[in-house]
N, C-alpha and C positions, 0 to 999 in steps of 0.2 A: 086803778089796780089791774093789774096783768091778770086775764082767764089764766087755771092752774088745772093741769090734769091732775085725777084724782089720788098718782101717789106723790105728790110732792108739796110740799108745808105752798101757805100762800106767800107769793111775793111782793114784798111792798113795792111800789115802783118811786125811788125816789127822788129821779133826778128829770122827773115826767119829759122824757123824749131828750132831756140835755145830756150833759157831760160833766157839770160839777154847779154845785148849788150850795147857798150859806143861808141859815134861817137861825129866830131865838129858838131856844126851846121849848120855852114857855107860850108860844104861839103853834108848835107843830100840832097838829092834830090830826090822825087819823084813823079811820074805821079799823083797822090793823097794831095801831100800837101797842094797847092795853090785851091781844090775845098773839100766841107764839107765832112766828111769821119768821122769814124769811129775808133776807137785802137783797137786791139788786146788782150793790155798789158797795162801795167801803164807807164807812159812816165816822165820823170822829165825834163823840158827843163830851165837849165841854161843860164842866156844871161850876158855875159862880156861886148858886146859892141853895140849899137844900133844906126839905123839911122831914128826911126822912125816908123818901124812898128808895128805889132799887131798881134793879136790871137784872132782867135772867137772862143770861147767855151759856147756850150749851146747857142748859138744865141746870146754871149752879145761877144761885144768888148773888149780888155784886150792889154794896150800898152807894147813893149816889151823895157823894160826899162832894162837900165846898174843895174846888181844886184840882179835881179828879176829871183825867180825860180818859175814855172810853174809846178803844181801838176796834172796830168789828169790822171782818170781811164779808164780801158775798159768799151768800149759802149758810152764814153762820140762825142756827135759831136764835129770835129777840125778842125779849117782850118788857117794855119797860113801864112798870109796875106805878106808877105816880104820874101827877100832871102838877104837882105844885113848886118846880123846880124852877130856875131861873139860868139860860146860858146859851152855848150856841151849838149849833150842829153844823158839820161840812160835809158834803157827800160827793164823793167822786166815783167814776166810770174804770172799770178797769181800763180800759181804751185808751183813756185819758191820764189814768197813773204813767204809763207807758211813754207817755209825751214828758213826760217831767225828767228821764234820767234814773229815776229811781231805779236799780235793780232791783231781779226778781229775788235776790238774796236778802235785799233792805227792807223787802215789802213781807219776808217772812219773819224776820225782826220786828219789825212792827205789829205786825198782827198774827204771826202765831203762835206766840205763848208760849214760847217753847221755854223759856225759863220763869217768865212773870204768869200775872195774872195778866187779862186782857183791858187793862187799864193803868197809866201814870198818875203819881201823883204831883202836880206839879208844884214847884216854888213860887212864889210871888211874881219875881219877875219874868218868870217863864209864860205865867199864866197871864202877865199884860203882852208879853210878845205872839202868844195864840192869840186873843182879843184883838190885836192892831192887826196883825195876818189876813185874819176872817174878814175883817173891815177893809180893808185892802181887796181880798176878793168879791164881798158886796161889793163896793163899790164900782169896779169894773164891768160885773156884771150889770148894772144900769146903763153902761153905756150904750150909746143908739149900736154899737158894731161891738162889743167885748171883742178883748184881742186874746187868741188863744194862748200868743207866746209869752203874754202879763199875766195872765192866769195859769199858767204852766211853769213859771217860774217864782208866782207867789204861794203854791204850793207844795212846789220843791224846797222849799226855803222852811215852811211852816214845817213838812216833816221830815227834813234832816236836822230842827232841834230835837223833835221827838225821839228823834235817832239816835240822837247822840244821850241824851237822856237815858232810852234804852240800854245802850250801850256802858255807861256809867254803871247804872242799876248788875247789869252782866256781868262787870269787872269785876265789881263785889263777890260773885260766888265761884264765877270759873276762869281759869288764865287762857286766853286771848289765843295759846296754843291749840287750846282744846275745847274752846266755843265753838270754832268753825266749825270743826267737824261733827258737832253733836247737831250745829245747825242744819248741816247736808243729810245727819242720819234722819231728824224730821221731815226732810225734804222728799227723804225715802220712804218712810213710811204713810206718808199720803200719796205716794205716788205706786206704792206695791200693797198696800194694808189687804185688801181686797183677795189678794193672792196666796195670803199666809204662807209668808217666804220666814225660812229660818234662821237665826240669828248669823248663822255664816255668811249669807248670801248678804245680808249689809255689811259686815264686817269685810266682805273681799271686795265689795264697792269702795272701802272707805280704806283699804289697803294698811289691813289693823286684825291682828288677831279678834276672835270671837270672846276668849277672856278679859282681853283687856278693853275691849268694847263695853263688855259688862260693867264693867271695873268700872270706867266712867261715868257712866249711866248713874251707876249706884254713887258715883261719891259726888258727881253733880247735878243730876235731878233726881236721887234720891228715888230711882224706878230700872227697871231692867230694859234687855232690848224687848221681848216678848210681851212685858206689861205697858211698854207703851203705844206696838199692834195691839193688843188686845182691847188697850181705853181708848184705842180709834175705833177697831171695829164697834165697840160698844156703842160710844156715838152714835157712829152712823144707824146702830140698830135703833136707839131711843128715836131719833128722828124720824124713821120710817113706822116705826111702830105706834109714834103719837100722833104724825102728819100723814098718813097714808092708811089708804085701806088697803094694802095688801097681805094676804093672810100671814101665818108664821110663817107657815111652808115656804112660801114664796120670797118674805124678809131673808127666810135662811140659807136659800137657792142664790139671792142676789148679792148675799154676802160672801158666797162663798164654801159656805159650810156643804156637808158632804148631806148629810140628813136633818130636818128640822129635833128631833131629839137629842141630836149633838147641840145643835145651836141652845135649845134650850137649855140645855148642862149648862152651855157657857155662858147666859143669861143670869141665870140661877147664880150661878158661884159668883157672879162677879156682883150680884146686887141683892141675891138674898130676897128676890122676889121672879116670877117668872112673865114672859112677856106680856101674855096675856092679861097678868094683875097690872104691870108696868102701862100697858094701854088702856087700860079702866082707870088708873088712878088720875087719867090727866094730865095738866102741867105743873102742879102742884110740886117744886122739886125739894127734894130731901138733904141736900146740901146747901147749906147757906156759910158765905164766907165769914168770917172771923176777924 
């Protein structure tokens, strides 16, 4: 485990000094699983068989059902809630995504949620083609020399199904016009959240009226441009406020915000509780999936 200074959640480190690694998961174990932490690396957690438990990602609940594969990036909070699961885990390096081809537009497809939840659920034969994948990657990695460009190319393979999967699941809600560009607006707001830039200012990135920005928003994720800066900055605040000693004052500084009293309004109104309760109460999250 990676030494962590004292404002940032701890880091698992799970690729101990590699670039990509396959384990059951019914054997992973460590001092970090079972409390909120942090990735290193992108983690794909396949479950074959379950009795029950869960995964908290980002403070929501997430049950770890027979079939279901789990997409999580670095930096994402994780705590996964049970050890009586039965399946596999793949972890790779950003460094290493990088070698595969994968664009940085596929890898937000993949893991950021911007229309799903942060997990598939796969088909039968989908979920023997992950199994054979992962077996394929053990495998190589035994070898006296692993070949980077067999491992770089057997996981380009494993997640352009997932992609496509993804993309499937996408078609269903929004037309193919107007996915991209809701995907570039996510792109922006993790890349500006921070700055609290105004709905025009992504709207003249994205070379699209401000109303009809909205307009999408709302009739395909069912959120605005402003509520979905605001349920990032939000995040980012839960994280700092449960992983971090850093006062309000200073959460509210690094967010952004003009005065800690502001910040707290906007604590308040969006959770109906204030930071300060929010950091006493732990990880205990109050959202659980459905």
């Amino acid at each position: 485990m990676k030494k962590q200074a004292d404002n940032t959640l701890p880091i698992q480190d799970l690729l101990y000094q590699g670039h990509i690694a396959v384990m059951p998961l019914e054997t992973f174990i460590s001092e970090l699983s079972n409390v909120p932490h942090r990735h290193d690396a992108y983690q794909l957690i396949f479950v074959q068989e379950s009795k029950g438990g869960d995964n908290q990602i980002d403070f929501r609940r997430y049950e770890m059902m027979e079939g279901r594969v789990f997409l999580i990036g670095p930096g994402q909070a994780h705590q996964r809630q049970s050890r009586q699961e039965r399946g596999v885990l793949v972890f790779f390096s950003e460094a290493f995504l990088q070698t595969t081809g994968i664009t940085a537009h596929d890898a937000l497809v993949l893991f950021g949620a911007v229309y799903q939840h942060p997990y598939l659920d796969l088909k039968p034969e989908l979920q023997q083609i992950f199994l054979q994948l992962a077996s394929l990657i053990s495998l190589e990695l035994q070898q006296p020399v692993p070949s980077h460009a067999i491992l770089s190319r057997y996981l380009f393979i494993l997640l352009n199904y997932l992609l496509r999967e993804c993309h499937v699941q996408i078609a269903k809600l929004t037309p193919a016009r107007h996915s991209e560009r809701l995907f570039r607006l996510s792109s922006l707001i993790e890349e500006y959240y921070l700055e609290h830039k105004p709905v025009s200012f992504y709207a003249e990135s994205l070379d699209i009226t401000p109303k009809h920005l909205n307009s999408l928003c709302r009739q395909y994720l069912h959120t605005t441009v402003a509520d979905m800066q605001n349920a990032r900055l939000l995040l980012e605040s839960k994280r700092l406020l449960y992983f971090s000693s850093l006062s309000v004052k200073e959460i509210a500084y690094q967010l952004g915000f003009e005065d800690d009293s502001y910040f707290v309004r906007f604590f308040r109104r969006l959770t109906g509780t204030t930071p300060l309760q929010f950091r006493a109460s732990g990880s205990k999250s109050t959202i659980a999936e459905v």
